[in-house]
N, C-alpha and C positions, 0 to 999 in steps of 0.2 A: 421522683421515682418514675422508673421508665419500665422496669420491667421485672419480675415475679417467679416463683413457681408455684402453684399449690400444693404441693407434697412431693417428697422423693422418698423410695426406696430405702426401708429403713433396714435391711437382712443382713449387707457386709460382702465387702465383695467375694470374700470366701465361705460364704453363709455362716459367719462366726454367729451370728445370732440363732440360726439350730442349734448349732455344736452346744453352746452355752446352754440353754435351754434345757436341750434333750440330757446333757451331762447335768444339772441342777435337778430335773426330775428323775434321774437312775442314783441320785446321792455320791456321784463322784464330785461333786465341785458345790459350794456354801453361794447361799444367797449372798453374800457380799463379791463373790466370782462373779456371779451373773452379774449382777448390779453394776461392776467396775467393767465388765465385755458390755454391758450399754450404754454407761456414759462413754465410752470409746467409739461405739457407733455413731452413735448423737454428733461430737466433736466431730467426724471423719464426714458428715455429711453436710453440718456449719459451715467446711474451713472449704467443703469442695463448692460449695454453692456462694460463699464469697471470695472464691479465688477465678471463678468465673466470669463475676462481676452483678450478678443477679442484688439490683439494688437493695429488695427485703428480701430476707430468708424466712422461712416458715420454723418453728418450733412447732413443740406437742404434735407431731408426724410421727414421734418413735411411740413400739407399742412392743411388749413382750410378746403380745398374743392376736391384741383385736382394740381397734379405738373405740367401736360402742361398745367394747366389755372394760374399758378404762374411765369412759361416761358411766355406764352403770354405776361402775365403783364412787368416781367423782362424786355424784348428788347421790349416794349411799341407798338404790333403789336396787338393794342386794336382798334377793327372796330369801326369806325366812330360815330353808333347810342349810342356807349356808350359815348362818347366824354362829355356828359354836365354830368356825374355825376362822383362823386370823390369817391377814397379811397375805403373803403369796401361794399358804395353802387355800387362803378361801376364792383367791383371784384366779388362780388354776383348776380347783375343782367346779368352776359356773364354766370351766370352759372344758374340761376333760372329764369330769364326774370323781367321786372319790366313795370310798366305799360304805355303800348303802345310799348315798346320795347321787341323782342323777343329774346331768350337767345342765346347761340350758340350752334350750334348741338350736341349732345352727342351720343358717340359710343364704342366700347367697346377696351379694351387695347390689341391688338395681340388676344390670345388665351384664356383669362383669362375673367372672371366675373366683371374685373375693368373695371369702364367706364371713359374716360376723353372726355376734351371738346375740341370738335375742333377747330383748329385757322381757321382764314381766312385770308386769303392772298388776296391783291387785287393792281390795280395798286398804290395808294395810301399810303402803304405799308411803312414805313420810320422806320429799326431797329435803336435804339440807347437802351445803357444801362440806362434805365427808371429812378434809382435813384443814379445813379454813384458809391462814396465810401456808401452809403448807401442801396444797393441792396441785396436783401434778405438774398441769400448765405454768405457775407460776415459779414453783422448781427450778420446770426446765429453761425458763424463760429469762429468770436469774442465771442458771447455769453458762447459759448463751453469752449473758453481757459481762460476765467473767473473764469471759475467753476476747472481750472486744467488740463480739458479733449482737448487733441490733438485730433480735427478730418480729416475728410476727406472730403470736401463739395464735394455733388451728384448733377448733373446738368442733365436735358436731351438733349442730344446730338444733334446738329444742325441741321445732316443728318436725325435720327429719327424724330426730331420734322418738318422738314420739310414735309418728308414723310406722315406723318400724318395729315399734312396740307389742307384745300382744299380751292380752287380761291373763293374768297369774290362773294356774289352771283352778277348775270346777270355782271358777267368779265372770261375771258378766262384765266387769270393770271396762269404761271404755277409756284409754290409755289418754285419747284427746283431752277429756274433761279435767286431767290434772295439768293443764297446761299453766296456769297460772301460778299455782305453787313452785313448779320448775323454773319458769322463767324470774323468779325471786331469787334464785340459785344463780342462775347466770348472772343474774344482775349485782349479786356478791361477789360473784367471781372477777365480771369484770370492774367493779370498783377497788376490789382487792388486786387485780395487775395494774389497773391504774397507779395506784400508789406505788406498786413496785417497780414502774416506769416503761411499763409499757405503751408505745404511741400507735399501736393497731393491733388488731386482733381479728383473726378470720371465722368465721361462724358458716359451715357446710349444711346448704340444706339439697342439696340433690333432688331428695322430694319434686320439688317446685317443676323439674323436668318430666314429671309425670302428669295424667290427667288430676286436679284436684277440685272438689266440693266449695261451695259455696261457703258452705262454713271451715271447711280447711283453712279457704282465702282469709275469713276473718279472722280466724286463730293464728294467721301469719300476721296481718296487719295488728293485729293487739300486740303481739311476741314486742314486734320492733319498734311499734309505739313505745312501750313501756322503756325497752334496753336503748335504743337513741334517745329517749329523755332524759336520761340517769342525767345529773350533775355532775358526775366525777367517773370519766371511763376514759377507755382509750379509741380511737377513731375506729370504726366497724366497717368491714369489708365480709358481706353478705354474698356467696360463693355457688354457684348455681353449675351445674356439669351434668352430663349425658344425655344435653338435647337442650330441646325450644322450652324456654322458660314462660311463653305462653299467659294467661290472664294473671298470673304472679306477678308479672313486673310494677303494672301503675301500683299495685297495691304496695312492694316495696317503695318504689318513688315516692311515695305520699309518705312514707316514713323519713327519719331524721340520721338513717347510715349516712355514711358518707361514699361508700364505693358499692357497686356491685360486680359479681364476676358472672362470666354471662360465657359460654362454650359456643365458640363459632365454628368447632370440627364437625362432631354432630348433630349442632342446632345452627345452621346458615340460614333458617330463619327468624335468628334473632336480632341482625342488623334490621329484617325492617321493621320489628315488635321494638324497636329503640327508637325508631323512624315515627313510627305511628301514633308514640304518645307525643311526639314534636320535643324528643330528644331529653335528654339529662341534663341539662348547662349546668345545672349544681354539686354534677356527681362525678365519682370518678367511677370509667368502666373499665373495671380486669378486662384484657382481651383474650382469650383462650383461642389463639390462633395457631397454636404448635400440639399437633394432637400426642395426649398422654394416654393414650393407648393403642397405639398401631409403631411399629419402627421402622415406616417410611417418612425417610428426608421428609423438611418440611420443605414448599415451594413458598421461596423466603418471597420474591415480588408479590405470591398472590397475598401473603400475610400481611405484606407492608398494606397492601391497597385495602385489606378490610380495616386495618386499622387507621388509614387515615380515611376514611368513608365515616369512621367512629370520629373524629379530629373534631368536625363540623357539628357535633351531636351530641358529645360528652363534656364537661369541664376540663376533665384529663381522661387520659388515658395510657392505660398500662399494657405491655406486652406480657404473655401469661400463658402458660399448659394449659389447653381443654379442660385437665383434673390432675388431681395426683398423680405424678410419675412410678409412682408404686404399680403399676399396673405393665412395664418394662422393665428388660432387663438394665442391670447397672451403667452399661459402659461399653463399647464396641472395640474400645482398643482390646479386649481382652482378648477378642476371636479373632485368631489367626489364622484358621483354617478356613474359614467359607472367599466364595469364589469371587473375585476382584471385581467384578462386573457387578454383583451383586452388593457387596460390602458397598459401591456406591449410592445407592437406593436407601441404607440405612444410616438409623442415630438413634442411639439406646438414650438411657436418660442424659446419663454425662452428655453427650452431647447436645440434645434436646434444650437446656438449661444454655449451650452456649446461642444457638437458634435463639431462645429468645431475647438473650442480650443482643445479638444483633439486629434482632427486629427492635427493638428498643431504643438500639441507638440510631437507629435510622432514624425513627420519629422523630428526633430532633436536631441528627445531623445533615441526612439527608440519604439519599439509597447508594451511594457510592460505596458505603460500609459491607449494603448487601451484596452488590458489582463483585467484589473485590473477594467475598467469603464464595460465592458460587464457584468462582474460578479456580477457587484453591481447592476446593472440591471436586471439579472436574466434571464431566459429563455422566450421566447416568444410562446405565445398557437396559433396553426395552424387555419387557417379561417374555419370556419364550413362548412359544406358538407349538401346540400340535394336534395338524388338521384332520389326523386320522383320529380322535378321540371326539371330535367336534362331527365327525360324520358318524361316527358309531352313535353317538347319542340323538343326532339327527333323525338318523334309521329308526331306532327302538320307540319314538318317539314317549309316551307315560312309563313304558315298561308293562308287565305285569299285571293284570290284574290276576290275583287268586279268589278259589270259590270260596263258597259261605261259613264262615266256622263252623257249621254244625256238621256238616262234611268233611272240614278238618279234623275236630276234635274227633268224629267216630275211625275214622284214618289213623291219626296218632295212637289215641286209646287202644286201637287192635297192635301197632306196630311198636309202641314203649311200655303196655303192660302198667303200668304207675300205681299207687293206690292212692288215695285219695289223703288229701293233707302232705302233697308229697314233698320230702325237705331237699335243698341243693345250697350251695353258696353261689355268690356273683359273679366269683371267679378266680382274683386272686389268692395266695396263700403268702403268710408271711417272707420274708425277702430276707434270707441268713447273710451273715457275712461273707462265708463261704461261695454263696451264688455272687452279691455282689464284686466278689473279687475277682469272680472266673470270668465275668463279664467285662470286666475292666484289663484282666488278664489279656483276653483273646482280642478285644480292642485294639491293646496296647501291643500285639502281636509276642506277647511273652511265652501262652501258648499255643496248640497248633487247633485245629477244626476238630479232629478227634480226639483231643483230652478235652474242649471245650463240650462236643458232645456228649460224652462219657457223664461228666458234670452234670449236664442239664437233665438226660437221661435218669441219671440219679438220684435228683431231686424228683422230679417227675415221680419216681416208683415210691418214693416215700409218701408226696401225698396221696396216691391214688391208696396205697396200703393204710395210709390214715382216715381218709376218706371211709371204705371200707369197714374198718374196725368200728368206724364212729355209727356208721350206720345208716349212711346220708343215699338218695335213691337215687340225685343225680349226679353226677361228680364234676370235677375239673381238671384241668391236667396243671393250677395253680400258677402259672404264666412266670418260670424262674426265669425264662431269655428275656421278658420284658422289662425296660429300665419305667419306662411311664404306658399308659393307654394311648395317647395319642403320639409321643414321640416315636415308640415304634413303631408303627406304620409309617408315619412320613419316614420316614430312614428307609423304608423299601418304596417306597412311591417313588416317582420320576416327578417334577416341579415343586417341592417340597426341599428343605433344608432343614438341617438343625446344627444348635451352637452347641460349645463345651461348656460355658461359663451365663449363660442366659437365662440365669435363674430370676421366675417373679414367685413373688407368696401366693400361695391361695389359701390355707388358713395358718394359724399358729406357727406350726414346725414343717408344715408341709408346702416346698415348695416344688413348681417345676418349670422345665425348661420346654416353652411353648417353640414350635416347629416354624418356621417364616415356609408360608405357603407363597412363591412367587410367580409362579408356571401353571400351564396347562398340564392336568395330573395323571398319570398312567400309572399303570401295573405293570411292569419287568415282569414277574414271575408269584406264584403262591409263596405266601406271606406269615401262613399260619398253619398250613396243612401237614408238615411230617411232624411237629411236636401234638398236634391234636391226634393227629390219627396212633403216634405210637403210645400217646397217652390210654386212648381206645384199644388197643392190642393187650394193654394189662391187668382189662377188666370187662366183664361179660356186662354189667350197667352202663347204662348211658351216659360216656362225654359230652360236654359243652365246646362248641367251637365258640371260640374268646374274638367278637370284634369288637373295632368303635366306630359307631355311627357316622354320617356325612354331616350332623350337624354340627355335633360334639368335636370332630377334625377340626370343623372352620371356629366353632367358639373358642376353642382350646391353641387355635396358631393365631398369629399373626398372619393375614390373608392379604393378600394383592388388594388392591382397591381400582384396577384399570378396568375389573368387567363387574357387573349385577353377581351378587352375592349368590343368590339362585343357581345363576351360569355355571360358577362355581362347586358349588355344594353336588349339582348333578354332573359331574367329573368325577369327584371323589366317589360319589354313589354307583358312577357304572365301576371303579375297578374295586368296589366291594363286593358288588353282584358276581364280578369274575371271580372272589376268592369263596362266594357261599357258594357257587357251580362247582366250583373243585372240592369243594370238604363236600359237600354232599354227593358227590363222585364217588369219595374218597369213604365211604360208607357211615357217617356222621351225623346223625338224626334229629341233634338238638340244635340251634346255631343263637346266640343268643346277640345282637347288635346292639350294642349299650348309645343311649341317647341321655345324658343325665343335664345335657345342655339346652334340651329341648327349650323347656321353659327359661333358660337366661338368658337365651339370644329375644327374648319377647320382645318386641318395643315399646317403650316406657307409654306411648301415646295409643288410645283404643282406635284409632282411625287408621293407622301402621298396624294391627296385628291381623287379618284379615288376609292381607297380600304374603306375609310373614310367613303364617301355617302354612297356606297355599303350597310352597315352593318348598315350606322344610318337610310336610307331612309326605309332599312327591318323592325328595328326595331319597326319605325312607322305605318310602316303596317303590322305590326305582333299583333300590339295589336289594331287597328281598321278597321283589316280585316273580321270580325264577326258580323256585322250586317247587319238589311234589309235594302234593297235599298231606304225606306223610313224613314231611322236614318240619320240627315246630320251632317257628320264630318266636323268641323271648327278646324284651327288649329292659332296658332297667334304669332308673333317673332317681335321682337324688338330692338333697338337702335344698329343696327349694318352694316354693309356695306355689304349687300345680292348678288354682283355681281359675286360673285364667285361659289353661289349654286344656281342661278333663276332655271338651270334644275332641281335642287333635289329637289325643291318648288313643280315644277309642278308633278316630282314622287312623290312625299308623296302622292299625291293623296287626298289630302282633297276636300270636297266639298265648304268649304269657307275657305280661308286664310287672316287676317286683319294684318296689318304690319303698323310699323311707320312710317311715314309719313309728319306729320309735319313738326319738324324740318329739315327735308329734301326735302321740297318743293315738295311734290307728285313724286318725282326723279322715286321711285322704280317702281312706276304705270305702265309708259309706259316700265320700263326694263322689268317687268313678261310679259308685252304683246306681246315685241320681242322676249322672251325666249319660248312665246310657251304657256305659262300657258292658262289655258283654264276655271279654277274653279273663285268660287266667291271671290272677293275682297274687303276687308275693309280698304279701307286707312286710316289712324288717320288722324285725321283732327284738333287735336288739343293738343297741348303737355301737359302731365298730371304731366308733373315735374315742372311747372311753377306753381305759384299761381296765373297770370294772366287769366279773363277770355275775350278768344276773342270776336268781336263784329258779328254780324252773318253776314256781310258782308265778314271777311274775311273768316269764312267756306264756306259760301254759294261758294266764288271763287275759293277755294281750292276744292270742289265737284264738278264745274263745268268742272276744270282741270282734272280730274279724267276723268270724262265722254266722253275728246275726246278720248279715248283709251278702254274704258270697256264702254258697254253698259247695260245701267237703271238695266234689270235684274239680271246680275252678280255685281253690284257696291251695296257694306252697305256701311253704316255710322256709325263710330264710334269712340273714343277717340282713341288716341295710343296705350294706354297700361293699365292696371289695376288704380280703384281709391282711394287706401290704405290710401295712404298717404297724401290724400286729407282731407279739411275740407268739412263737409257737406253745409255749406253757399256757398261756389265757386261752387261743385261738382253741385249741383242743380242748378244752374246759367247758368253753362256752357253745361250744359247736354241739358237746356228747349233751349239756342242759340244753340246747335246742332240739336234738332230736327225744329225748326225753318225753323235754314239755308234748311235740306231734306223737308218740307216740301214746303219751296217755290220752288226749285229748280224741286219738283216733279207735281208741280201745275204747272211750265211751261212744261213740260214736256206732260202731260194731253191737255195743250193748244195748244200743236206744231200738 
């Protein structure tokens, strides 16, 4: 074996896996539909990964929804309220909620745009391998050698999955302490593919790329004690990605796996952490020299060289993705439009998967292989330069500072009038067919600018008329020109791209097409200002101007890697600050700059986040350091674990911050209030990933929760996160029981 992936891309190259999906949950098409458009995907990415030449192929990589909500399922650590429904309603409703019951949290995967759904763990808590010799992995893993194809089945690893665990709500349960019982699961499982002839199987602990506990360390060393002594498995390949695997490793080595996978894109300091223990001679090392998350070419010489640096150090060694290719788009042949100079600099997964066969077979053939592939590739054109956005940010040097909130909020309060517990949404509003088409319409040049306007116009006055009726204080103009948050903007940026077919998942059904940031970034012209302002012309209450943050731009693209991320990020920041000058020109009081990536871009390591905030917290105040103390900045982040930046919350500096909330039981409320934070807060009150609409009874409880920590003034009301992907029959249901619940709760308030 020479060479590897750890995951690809399980969506379809024409995201038949939505289609499927989303037609299975609207009752047009039978769970035996979907199930036959899966094993079709599954087969389509076996036959593409051994026609490549990739000596193992990976199985258990396909997932209807989420791979740790497929482990849940697996060891049958399915909370209680799902208990009365079976099969793919109970598998759907822990991931979407179903009525009366609500789903289970979702947050986001380490560092990355991936969201999965959180287990719970609780006293109650009983692992066993859920369908025995029928259990997903070994399914699929038969399925594979049906077709011919030897694979690998991928599991997530006990210790990661634990970690990412949290105690079933109102229980102290600490998720770690049932590691023994689970690891008796695995240990069924994999003596169960044993038998069914499996000769590897890869076990993801991600985890290990982070800071981890003394006792973590040792509940990794027990895990792998126990599962490499089994008597009857298949060989273990223990998979490490998004950084330096750090005091983890001897403790793996001292176990009895046979392979470890080790990320040498963004852990380059794991060659010497292999160096330092005086090497692996007994082991094989994955080399994750081809990064599976960025779509620049790999530089195939420097890979060969880490790998044979590994030659002298390992027993073997394999050529391998950083991580799962699920984190890029499919395939580069698809896009035919981006600019020739640039299509040289890139390689979507399909290609990535060829990169590593030919690192692969270099190893043993010799580099003429990679000689020979450079050339056919041809020469790559340098990122574009522009010196006049390099000297404006020179000039302004921090930006900004503004005065004290308490001079803001007296400022705003005279100038928006608001009352107290005031309700607004995020932003968007659901996404009709109708929009959709006119936008692909006027793309497609089918119609002209003003039937395209008329459209958009027209949407626009509906929701603001809805808006309105419903009751809400501050409004939106519902963003119908918008295909995504960040792609459009890079579409008006300068150094900025975007594909037709460059779809990655971020959770379930939801995917998008991330923007390849490859240039120095500028502003052409206002990006947001004639739809916000005539959105403002149709209504005497307050608009929201709709951006997205300089972090969230770069988490959310594909980013150049030739300058400091920083450098970067404050590019993007000054031609934000150019579009908040112009809407608050443009008479526009509210501007709200969405950041929900703050916390994903964290680095997994606490010695890395320090320099991190630094540069991202600037960044944010670099481009909304420029207005009067009567523009109120809102900013807004979601479905992620915020305990590690509540300080950078309160530096950004915003005048209102809305965060999720729901699925997290108001958790973050009282943590911004011990961290200090001091601005207004939106807690969501109700999760907008669910089709469920709640009863106002439980907003009304989840507001009043709120309220023992933030007082009336600084406390909105609002959904979690934007209403895109909403239908307009729930969206309006749920929006008139949110203003509802603030309304009662603010009538008592009045009473007290």
């Amino acid at each position: 074996m020479t060479s590897t992936v750890l995951g690809y891309p399980r969506i379809g190259a024409q995201r038949e896996l939505k289609r499927a999906t989303e037609a299975y949950w609207a009752g047009r098409i039978s769970e035996t539909e979907l199930l036959r458009t899966a094993g079709t995907l599954r087969r389509e990415v076996w036959d593409t990964l051994r026609d490549a030449g990739v000596d193992l192929v990976p199985s258990n990589t396909f997932s209807l929804y989420d791979q740790v909500l497929d482990t849940t399922v697996m060891v049958d650590a399915v909370p209680a309220r799902f208990r009365g429904l079976r099969g793919l309603d109970a598998y759907f409703a822990m991931a979407r909620g179903a009525e009366g019951v609500p789903p289970l949290e979702m947050t986001k995967w380490f560092d990355t745009n991936y969201h999965y759904l959180v287990p719970e763990i609780g006293p109650r808590t009983r692992f066993r391998l859920a369908d025995g010799a029928r259990a997903k992995p070994i399914l699929e893993y038969l399925e594979a050698r049906e077709l011919g194809i030897e694979t690998r089945p991928v599991l997530v690893g006990p210790l990661t999955y634990l970690l990412l665990a949290k105690p079933e709500p109102g229980t102290a349960t600490d998720p770690l302490d049932l590691l023994d019982p689970l690891v008796e699961v695995y240990a069924e499982l994999l003596e169960r593919l044993a038998g069914a002839g499996a000769q590897w199987v890869q076990l993801d602990e991600p985890a290990l790329a982070a800071d981890r506990s003394e006792r973590e360390l040792t509940a990794l060393g027990r895990a792998y004690h126990r599962l490499g002594g089994l008597p009857s498995r298949p060989k273990i390949l223990v998979a490490t990605y998004f950084g330096e695997i750090g005091r983890a490793l001897p403790v793996l080595a001292a176990t009895r796996v046979e392979a470890i996978g080790l990320d040498f894109v963004a852990g380059p300091g794991n060659l010497q952490a292999v160096a330092s223990i005086g090497g692996l001679p007994r082991r094989t090392v994955v080399a994750g020299v081809v990064d599976g998350r960025n779509v620049w070419r790999t530089d195939l010489s420097a890979a060969l060289s880490t790998c044979a640096a590994l030659l002298g150090l390992a027993g073997e060694v394999v050529a391998s993705t950083s991580c799962s290719l699920m984190h890029v788009p499919l395939d580069l042949d698809a896009e035919t439009g981006l600019d020739d100079g640039l299509r040289r600099r890139l390689a979507f997964a399909r290609q990535k998967a060829d990169e590593v066969v030919a690192i692969g077979r270099a190893l043993t053939r010799g580099s003429e292989a990679i000689a020979a592939r450079a050339a056919e590739d041809g020469p790559a054109a340098a990122p574009r330069a522009d010196y006049r956005v390099r000297a404006r940010l020179d000039a302004l040097g921090d930006g900004t500072v503004r005065p004290d909130r308490a001079v803001r909020f007296a400022a705003q309060r005279r100038s928006l009038n608001l009352p107290p517990l005031a309700t607004t949404t995020i932003g968007s509003f659901p996404q009709t067919e109708r929009v959709r088409r006119a936008r692909a319409d006027h793309r497609a040049g089918r119609i002209d600018d003003a039937a395209y306007e008329q459209i958009m116009r027209a949407e626009i006055d509906k929701v603001i008329d809805l808006q309105e009726r419903i009751g809400l204080d501050v409004l939106v103009h519902g963003e119908p020109e918008r295909n995504d948050m960040v792609q459009y903007f890079a579409e008006r940026l300068d150094g900025f791209a975007a594909t037709r077919n460059g779809w990655v998942q971020s959770y379930g059904t939801r995917y998008v097409r991330p923007p390849i940031l490859h240039g120095d970034v500028t502003r052409p012209g206002p990006m947001t200002v004639r739809w916000t302002t005539y959105a403002q012309s149709r209504t005497r209450k307050p608009v929201k101007g709709m951006l997205t943050g300089p972090v969230t731009m770069l988490a959310w693209s594909f980013v150049r890697e030739d300058q400091p991320l920083a450098a970067t990020a404050r590019q993007v920041a000054l031609a934000l600050r150019d579009e908040i000058r112009d809407l608050e020109a443009a008479g526009i009081g509210v501007i709200q700059v969405d950041e929900p990536a703050l916390r994903e871009l964290l680095p997994l390591r606490r010695a890395d986040r320090a320099a991190y905030l630094d540069w991202a917290v600037g960044a944010f105040r670099l481009a909304t350091g420029g207005v009067a103390d009567t523009t109120q900045i809102h900013t807004h982040m979601c479905y992620a674990e915020f305990g590690e930046v509540l300080g950078a919350i309160e530096a950004l500096d915003a005048d209102v911050t809305s965060v999720e909330a729901a699925r997290s039981h108001m958790e973050l409320v009282a943590d911004l209030r011990d961290a200090g934070y001091a601005g207004g807060i939106g807690p969501g009150v109700y999760d907008i990933h669910s089709p469920r609409v709640p009863p106002v009874e439980e907003i009304e409880d989840l507001v009043r929760r709120a309220l023992r920590v933030v007082p009336p003034g600084r406390l909105w009301v609002n959904p979690d996160c934007g209403l895109k992907t909403r239908g307009y029959a729930e969206t309006e249901a749920a929006l008139r029981t949110m203003v509802d619940a603030a309304h009662r709760v603010r009538a008592s308030l009045n009473g007290m």
